[in-house]
C-alpha positions as CSV (number, residue, x, y, z in Angstrom):
1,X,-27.0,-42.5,297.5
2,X,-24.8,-42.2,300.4
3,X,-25.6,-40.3,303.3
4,X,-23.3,-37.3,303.8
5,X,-22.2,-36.1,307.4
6,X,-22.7,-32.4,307.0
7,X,-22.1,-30.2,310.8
8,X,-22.5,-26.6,310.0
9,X,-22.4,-23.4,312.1
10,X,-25.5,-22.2,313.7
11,X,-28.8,-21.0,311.3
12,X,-30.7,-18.5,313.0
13,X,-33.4,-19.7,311.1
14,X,-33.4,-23.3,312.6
15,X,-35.9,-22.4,315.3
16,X,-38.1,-20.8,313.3
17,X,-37.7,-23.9,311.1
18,X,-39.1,-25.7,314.1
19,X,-41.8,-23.5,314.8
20,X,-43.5,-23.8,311.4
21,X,-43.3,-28.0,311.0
22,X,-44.2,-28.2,315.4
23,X,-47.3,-26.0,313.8
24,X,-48.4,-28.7,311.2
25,X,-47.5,-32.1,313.2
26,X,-50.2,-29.9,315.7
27,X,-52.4,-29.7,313.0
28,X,-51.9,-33.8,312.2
29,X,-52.5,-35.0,316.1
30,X,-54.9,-32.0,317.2
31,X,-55.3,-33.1,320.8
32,X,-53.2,-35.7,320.8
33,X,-50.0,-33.7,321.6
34,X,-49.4,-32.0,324.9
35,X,-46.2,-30.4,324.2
36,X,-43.5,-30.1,321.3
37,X,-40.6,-29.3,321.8
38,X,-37.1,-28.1,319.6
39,X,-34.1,-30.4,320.9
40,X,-30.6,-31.8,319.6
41,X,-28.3,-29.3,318.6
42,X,-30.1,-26.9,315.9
43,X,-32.1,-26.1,319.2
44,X,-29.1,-24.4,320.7
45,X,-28.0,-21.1,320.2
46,X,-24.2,-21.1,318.6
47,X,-24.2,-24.9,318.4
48,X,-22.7,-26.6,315.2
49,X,-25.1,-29.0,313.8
50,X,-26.0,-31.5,311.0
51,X,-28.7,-28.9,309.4
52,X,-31.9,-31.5,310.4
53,X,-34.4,-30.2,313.0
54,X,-35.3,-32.6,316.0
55,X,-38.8,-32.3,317.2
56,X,-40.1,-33.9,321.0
57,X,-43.7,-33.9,320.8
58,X,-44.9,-35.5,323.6
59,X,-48.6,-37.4,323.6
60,X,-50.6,-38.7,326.1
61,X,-50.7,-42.1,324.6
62,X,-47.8,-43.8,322.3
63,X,-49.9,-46.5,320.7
64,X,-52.4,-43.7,319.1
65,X,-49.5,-42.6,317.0
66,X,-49.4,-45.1,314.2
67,X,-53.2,-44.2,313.7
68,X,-51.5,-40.7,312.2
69,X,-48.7,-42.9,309.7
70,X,-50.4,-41.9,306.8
71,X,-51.3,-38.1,307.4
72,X,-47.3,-38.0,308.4
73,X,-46.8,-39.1,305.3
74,X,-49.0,-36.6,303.3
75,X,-46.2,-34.3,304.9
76,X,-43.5,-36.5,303.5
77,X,-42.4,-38.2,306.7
78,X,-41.5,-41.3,306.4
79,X,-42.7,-43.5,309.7
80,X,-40.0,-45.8,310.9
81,X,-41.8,-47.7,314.2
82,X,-39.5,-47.5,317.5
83,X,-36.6,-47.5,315.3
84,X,-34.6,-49.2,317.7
85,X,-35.7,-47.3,321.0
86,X,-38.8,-48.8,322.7
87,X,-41.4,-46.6,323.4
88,X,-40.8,-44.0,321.0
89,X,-42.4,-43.4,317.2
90,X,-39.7,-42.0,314.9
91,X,-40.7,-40.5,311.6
92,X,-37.8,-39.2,309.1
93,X,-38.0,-36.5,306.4
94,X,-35.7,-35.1,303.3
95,X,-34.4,-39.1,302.8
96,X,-31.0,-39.2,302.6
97,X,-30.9,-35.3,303.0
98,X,-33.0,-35.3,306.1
99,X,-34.2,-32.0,306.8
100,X,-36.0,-33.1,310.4
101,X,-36.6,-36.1,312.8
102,X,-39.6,-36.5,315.1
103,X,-39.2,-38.8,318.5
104,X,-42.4,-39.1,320.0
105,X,-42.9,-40.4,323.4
106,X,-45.2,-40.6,326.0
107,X,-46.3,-38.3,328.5
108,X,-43.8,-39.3,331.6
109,X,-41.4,-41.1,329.5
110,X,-38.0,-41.0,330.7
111,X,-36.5,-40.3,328.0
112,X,-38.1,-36.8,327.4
113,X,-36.1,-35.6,330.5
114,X,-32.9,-37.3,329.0
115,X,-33.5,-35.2,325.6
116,X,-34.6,-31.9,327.5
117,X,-31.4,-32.0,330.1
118,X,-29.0,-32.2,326.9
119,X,-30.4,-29.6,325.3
120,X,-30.8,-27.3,328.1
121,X,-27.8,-27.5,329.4
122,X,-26.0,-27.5,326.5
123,X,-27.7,-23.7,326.1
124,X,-26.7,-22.8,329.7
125,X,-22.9,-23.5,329.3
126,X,-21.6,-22.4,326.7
127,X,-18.5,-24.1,327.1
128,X,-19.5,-27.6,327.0
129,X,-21.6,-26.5,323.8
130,X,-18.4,-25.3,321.9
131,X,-16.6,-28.2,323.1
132,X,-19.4,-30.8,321.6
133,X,-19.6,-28.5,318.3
134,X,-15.9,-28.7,317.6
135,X,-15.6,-32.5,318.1
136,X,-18.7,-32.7,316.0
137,X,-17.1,-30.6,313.0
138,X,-14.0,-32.4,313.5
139,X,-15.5,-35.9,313.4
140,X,-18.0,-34.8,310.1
141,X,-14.6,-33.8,308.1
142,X,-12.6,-36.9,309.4
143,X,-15.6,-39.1,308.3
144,X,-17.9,-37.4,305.5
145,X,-19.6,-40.6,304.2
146,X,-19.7,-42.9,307.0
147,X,-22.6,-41.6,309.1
148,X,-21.8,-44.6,311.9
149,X,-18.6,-43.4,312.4
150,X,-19.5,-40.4,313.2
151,X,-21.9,-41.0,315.7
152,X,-19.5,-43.7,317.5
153,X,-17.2,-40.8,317.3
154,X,-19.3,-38.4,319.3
155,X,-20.4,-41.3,322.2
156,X,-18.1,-41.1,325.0
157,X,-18.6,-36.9,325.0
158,X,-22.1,-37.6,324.4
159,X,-22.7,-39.7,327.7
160,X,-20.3,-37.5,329.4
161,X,-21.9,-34.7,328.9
162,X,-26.0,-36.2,329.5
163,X,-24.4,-37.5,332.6
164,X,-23.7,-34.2,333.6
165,X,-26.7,-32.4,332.2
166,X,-29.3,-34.5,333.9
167,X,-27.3,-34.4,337.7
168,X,-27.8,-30.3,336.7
169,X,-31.4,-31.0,335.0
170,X,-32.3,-32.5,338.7
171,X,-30.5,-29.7,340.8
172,X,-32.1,-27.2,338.3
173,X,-35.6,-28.1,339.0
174,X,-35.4,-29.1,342.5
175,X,-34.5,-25.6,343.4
176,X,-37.1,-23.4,342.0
């Protein structure tokens, strides 16, 4: 079955969503997990989005997290490894009608800033947010079955917009 490229308008229900599957990924890694966090674009307010929650939880140590494959998978999260991005586990859920994505990484991992920046900016101007959710429902009726066009389609905007959002994520925290 092919993979269709869905962007809707906002859910308010997508953080609570979140809230309730962060709860039992706690209850898998107890004290393994230091933080989770709600990122991508169901985590901001207004945002079109393909209806699949993103979860961050951060760990203290990386290679612990394959000890937890299985229990993942009694929630029906399917572990994929790296999946292309060293230093991060990626599990999947819903198959080809994915419902959420975790990215784990480790505590001080670089790209945990990269992920928070996006999506923080992202909620503090609006504009840029509307901007990304119009090319995002433009690109997911242009290309409803071709998931890699779709994501090629978003890139330059993308690394525009992360460039932008981690120079602000730095100024941001440097001044507090």
């Amino acid at each position: 079955m092919t993979r269709k490229v869905a962007v809707t308008a906002y859910n308010p229900d997508w953080p609570s969503r979140f809230e309730k599957e962060a709860e039992l990924i706690r209850t898998i890694f107890k004290g393994e997990i230091e933080k989770i966090h709600h990122i991508g674009s169901t985590s901001v307010r207004g945002l079109a989005a393909k209806p699949v929650i993103d979860i961050l939880p951060i760990v203290m140590d990386i290679e612990l997290v394959d000890r937890f494959n299985e229990d993942m998978i009694s929630l029906a999260y399917e572990p994929r490894g790296e999946n292309g991005l060293p230093g991060r586990r990626y599990f999947q859920k819903g198959g080809n009608q994915r419902t959420h994505h975790v990215h784990i990484y480790e505590k001080g991992s670089l790209e945990i800033t990269r992920h928070l920046a996006f999506r923080d900016y992202l909620r503090a101007n609006r504009e840029e947010a509307e901007k990304y959710g119009a090319l995002k429902t433009e690109l997911a009726e242009q290309f409803p079955f071709d998931m890699d066009s779709y994501i090629k389609g978003k890139e330059a905007l993308v690394k525009e917009i992360e460039m932008r959002a981690l120079e602000w994520y730095r100024k941001s925290i440097h001044s507090c």
